[in-house]
N, C-alpha and C positions, 0 to 999 in steps of 0.2 A: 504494500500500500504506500505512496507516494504523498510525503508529506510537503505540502507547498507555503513556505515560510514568509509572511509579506513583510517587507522594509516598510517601516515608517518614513515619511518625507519630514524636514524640519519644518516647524510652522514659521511663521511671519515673525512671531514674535522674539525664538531663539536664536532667531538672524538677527534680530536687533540687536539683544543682547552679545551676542558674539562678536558682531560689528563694534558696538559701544565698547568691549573690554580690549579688539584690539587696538579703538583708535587712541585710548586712555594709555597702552601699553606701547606707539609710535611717539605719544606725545612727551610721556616720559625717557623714553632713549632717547630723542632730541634735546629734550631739556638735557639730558644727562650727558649729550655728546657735544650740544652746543661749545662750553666753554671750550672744551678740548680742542675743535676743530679752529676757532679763532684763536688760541691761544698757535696752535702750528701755523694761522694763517701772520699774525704777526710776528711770531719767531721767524719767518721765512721772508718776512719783511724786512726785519733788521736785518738779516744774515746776505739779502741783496742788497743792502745799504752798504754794510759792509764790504764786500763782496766787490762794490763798483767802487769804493774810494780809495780804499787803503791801497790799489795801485798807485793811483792818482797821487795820492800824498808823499809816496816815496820817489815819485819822480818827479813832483812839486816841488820837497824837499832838497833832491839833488840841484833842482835846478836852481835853489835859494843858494843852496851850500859853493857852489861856484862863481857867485853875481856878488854885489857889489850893494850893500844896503841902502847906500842915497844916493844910489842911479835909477832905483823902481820908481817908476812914475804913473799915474794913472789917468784915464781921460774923464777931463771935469771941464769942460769949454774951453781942452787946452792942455798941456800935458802939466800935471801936477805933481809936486815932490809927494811922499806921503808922511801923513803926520807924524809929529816924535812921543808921543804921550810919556806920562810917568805910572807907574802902576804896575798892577800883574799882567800877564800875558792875556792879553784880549780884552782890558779890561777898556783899554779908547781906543779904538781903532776905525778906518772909514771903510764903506761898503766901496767895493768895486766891481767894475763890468766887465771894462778894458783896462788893461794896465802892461807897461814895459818892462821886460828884465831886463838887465845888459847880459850879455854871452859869450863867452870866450871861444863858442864852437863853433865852426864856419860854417856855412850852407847856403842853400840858393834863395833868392828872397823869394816870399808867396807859398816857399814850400814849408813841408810838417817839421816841427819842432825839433819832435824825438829821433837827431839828428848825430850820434855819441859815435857811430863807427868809421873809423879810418874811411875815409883821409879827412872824416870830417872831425878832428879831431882838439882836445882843449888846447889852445894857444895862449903861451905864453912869452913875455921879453926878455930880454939879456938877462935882467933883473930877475928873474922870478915872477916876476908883479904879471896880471892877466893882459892880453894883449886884447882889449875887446874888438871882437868881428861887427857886433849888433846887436838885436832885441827879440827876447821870444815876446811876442805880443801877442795875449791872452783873452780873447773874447767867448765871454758867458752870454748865450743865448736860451732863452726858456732854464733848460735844466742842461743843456749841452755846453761844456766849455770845449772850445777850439784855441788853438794854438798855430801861429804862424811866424818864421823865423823874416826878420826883415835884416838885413847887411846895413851896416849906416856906418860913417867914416864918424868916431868919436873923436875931434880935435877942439872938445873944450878946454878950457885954462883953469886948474890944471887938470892933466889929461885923463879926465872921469867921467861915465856918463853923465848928458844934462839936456836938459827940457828941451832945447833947440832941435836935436839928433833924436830922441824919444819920442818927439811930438811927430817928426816925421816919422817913424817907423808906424808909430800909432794912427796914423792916418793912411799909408800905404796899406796893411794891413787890414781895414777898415773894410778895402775896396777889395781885396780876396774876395769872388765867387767860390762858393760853397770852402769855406777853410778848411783844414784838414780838421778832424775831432782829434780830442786830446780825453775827453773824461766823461762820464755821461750820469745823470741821477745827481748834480750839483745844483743845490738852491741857493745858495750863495758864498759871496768871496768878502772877506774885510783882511784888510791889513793895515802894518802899521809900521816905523822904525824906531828903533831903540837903541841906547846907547849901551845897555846891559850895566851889569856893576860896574863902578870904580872906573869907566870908560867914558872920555871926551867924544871919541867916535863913534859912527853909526855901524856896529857889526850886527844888528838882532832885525830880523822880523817876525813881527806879532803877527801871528796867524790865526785868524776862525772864519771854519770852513760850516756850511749846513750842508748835507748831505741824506737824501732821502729815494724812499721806493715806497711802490705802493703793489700790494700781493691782493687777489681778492679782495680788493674795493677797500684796505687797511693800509694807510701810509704811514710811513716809518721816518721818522728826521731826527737824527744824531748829529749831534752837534760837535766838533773838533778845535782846538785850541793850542796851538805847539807857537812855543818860540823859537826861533830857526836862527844858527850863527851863519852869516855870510861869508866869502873870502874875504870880501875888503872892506 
């Protein structure tokens, strides 16, 4: 004899309730995952923040560490000296867009900066002292900083970078289609010169850099601050 066993179908109302206890059990793993996922979304923010500067700063740095502190000038309706403050490191310093390094490394004007290999190499005089070629001149656009080397005959009195020779480079520069990039994820540039301790000269620059990323609609801006000895 052949027993026929009939399945129940679930009613209307056990769907609801099934329904209602998983949406209560989606709403709690999101709560529960939420933090978690913003927390890697801004870890991952910093970590490209990082990530895109800390190049930047070491060959920012290089290029302090070989220039000439009150030769940097920056465009203010003109080539300007940059300020001497007293204080800690970043503590007065002026914002910039554009501004000149002098450079002791030779290269072709219009072209990229990051310019270190033979034959385009650091030049110096009988002396020791830097023989300067010209100017990295550095223009911050949006969040892109570019870098463009200019050649300019330095024959101020005495023989040091000055406003005359910078103001051209800064303006040659200026006119570069599409410059070469140099760093990218920069919100801004302040500097400054300083005489550092016990020092009549200007060997120091104050440095503070913003630098930020944004990961999944969460931006990131670390703030940097270094004082930089120059050569001269």
């Amino acid at each position: 004899m052949n027993v026929t066993q009939r399945r129940r179908a679930f009613t209307l109302s056990e769907l609801l309730v099934g329904m209602a206890v998983l949406t209560l059990f989606l709403i709690f793993a999101y709560s529960t995952l939420l933090p978690v996922i913003q927390y890697m979304g801004a870890a991952q923010a910093k970590g490209d923040t990082q990530g895109n500067v800390i190049p930047f700063l070491y060959k920012f740095e290089r290029d302090l560490h070989n220039s000439n502190a009150s030769g940097i000038f920056y465009d203010n309706s003109g080539a300007t000296a940059l300020p001497t403050p007293s204080g800690s490191p970043g503590a007065s310093v002026v914002s910039v867009t554009t501004f000149a390094v002098p450079t002791a490394v030779s290269g072709t004007s219009g072209g990229a900066c990051d310019q270190y290999a033979a034959p385009n190499f650091f030049i110096t005089a009988d002396d020791g002292a830097p023989a300067w070629q010209g100017y990295n001149v550095y223009l911050l656009r949006n969040t892109t900083l570019s870098c463009v080397f200019e050649a300019e005959t330095i024959n101020c009195v005495p023989a040091n970078p000055c406003s005359s020779a910078a103001g051209s480079a800064i303006t040659s520069a200026k006119a570069v289609s599409n410059p070469p990039p140099y760093a990218w994820g920069i919100g801004s540039i302040s500097l400054a010169a300083d005489k550092g301790l016990n020092s009549q000269l200007l060997q120091f620059v104050d440095v503070k850099i913003t630098a930020l990323s944004t990961v999944d609609g969460r931006t990131n801006e670390t703030t940097y601050v270094q004082n930089v000895q120059t050569r001269n």
